[in-house]
Structures are given as structure tokens and as C-alpha cells.
N, C-alpha and C positions, 0 to 999 in steps of 0.2 A: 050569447054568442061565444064568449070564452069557454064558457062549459064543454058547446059542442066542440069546437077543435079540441079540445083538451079529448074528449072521447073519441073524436076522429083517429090523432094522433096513437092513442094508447089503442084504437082497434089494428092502424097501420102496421104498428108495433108486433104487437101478437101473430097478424096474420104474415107479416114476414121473417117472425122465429118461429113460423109453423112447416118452412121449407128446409129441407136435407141439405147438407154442406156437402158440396160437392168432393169426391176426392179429388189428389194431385192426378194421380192414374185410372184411368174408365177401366169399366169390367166389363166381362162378355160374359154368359151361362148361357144351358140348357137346363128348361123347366118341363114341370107336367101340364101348369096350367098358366091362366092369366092372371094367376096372385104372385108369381116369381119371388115367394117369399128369400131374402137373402139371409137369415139366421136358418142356423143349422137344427130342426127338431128332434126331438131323441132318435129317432125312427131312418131320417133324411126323406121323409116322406113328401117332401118338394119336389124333389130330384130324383124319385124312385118310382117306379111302377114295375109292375109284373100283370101283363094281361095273359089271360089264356090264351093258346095256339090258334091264330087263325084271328085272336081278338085285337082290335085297333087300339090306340093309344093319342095321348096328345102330345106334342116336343114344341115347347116354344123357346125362341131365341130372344133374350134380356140383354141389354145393355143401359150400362148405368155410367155415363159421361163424365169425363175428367174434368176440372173447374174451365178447362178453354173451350166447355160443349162438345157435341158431337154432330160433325155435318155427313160426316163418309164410314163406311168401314170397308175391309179387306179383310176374309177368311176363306176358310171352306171346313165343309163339315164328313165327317166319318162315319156314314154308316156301316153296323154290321151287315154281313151278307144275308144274315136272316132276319132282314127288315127291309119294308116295301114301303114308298112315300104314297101314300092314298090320295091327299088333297095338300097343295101349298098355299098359303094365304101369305099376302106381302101387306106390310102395315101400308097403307092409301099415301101416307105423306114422300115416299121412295118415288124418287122421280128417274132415278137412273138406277138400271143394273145390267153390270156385265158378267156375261159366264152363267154357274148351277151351283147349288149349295154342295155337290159331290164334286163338285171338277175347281171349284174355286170360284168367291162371287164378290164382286166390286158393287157396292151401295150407295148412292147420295140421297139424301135428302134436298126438297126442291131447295133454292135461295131464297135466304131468309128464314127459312126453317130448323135451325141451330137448336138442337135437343138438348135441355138443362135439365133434365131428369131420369127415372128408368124411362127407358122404350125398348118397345118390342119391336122387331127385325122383322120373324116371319113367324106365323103359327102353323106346323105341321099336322096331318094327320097320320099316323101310323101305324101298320099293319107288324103284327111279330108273326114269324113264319115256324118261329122254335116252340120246345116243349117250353112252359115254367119253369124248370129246372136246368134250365142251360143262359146262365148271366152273362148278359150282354152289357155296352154301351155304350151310347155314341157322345163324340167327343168335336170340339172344335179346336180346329188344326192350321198352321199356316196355310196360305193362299200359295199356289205353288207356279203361280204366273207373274207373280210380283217382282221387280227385278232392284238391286241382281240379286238377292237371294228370297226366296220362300219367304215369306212374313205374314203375321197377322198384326195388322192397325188399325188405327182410326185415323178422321181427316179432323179437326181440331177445327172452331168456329173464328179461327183468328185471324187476321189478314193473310190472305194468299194459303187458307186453311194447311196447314201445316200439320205434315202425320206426327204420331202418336204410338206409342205399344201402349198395349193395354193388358192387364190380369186377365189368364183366364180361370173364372171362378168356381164352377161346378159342370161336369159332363151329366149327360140322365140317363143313369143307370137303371137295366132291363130286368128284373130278375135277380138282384144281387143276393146273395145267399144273408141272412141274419147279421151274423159277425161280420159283417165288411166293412172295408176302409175306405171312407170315401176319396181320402187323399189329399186332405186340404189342413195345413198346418190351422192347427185350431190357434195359435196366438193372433192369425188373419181374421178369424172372426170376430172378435173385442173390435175392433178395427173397423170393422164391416157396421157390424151394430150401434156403433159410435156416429154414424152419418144418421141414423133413423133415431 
């Protein structure tokens, strides 16, 4: 009988130092796919695509919850003008949304559904209308209905769910030429990679 607890115990163990510490502050990105890798690869091939003209693409929205969870967020997103939204998918557990991801959008998760991990937002389908050669990228921006000013947050899993800013951590770049900067202080990544 001792034995077993004693293996219970040290299974408990493991499988609860097998979860990601959450940050003080959540992060928000745009990905290409449903791996939302957050380490940066030689390439930034997470965060990067280049479809042919006329070719679709994938854009998903990642968020990765500060240690008081995530119940809401507040943003809105930037398309280029030579991109067309093909299909939106909203992750099932969003029980409220107000507004459009171009005009500004308000999210909840239903009650009791407090996100302690990455989630995804929305998985977009997308059309590029440009050559390959003309780099693009859409970005997420403050909400511009927030009052009183423009902001981008989150709603916080704590009594009386209380906003939040949050990092934003990679836009997904169209076409970006070789040599490009992605823009993101590389001492953030040690940081980033430190949770995983």
C-alpha cells in the first residue's frame, strides 16, 4: 500500500512539473498554423508565409494567459489591403463577441472557463491578392472602441475579472524579403522559452 502512494505521489509530481509557468503578463500573436510555436526559428518560419497570388494562407490568433488566466480579451487586427478573409473559425469555447476582427473585437470565454494555457482566439483563412514580391503583414492593434482610450487587454480570471495589458508578441508576416527583422527584442525570447 505504501509503495503505491509513494508512486502515486511521485506520478503527481512529474505530471504537475510537466505544466508551463505561467507569465506575470499574457501574450497575444499571429501564427501560420495550430503549432503557434513561440521560439523564434532560424527562418521565423511560424510567423512567416509567402503564398502565390491569388494563393490562401492560414492566420491564427494565440494567446498565452498571464498567471491570473484568461477569461476576455479586447483587440482588433490589421489587415493589408491585399488580403481577403476567406473563412473565420472562432475557438467553440467564446461565448461572447462583440464587433469584427477589422473594426475591433470584444471576447469572453463562457463562465468557468478561465484559460491557463496557450489558446487560440480565431483560425483565419486567407487569401493574398499581391505578387510574392510585395511583403506584407498583419498585425494586432489596440481596440479602438475601448474607452477612454484605444487599448488592447485581457479580462483576468480573478474576482470581478479585472483587465490586464498584455505583450504583443509576433505579427504574420506576408512575403517578407530574407534579411528581415522581425522586430522583436531577442533578450524576450530567453524569457519566452523559459516558460516551455
Amino acid at each position: 500500500m505504501k509503495k503505491a502512494l509513494l508512486i502515486a505521489a511521485v506520478i503527481m509530481f512529474v505530471a504537475s512539473s510537466a505544466f508551463a509557468v505561467l507569465p506575470p503578463k499574457g501574450y497575444i500573436g499571429l501564427f501560420k498554423d495550430a503549432l503557434h510555436d513561440a521560439t523564434p526559428p532560424i527562418n521565423g518560419s511560424d510567423y512567416w508565409v509567402c503564398p502565390a497570388q491569388y494563393g490562401s494562407f492560414g492566420c491564427w490568433i494565440w494567446c498565452l494567459p498571464s498567471v491570473n488566466g484568461l477569461q476576455a480579451a479586447e483587440f482588433a487586427v490589421l489587415f493589408p489591403a491585399t488580403t481577403v478573409t476567406l473563412a473565420t473559425v472562432k475557438n467553440p469555447g467564446i461565448t461572447v463577441e462583440l464587433g469584427t476582427l477589422a473594426t475591433g473585437i470584444s471576447v469572453a470565454f463562457g463562465e468557468g472557463m478561465c484559460q491557463t494555457d496557450w489558446v487560440w482566439l480565431y483560425q483565419l483563412t486567407m487569401m493574398s491578392l499581391a505578387p510574392p514580391v510585395m511583403p506584407q503583414r498583419i498585425d494586432i492593434i489596440p481596440h479602438p472602441g475601448t474607452l477612454p482610450v484605444p487599448a488592447m487587454q485581457f479580462a483576468s480570471c480573478l474576482p470581478g475579472y479585472p483587465i490586464e495589458p498584455f505583450t504583443y508578441l509576433v505579427p504574420l508576416y506576408i512575403c517578407w524579403p530574407p534579411d528581415w527583422n522581425v522586430g522583436v527584442q531577442e533578450t524576450n525570447w530567453g524569457a519566452i522559452k523559459s516558460l516551455f
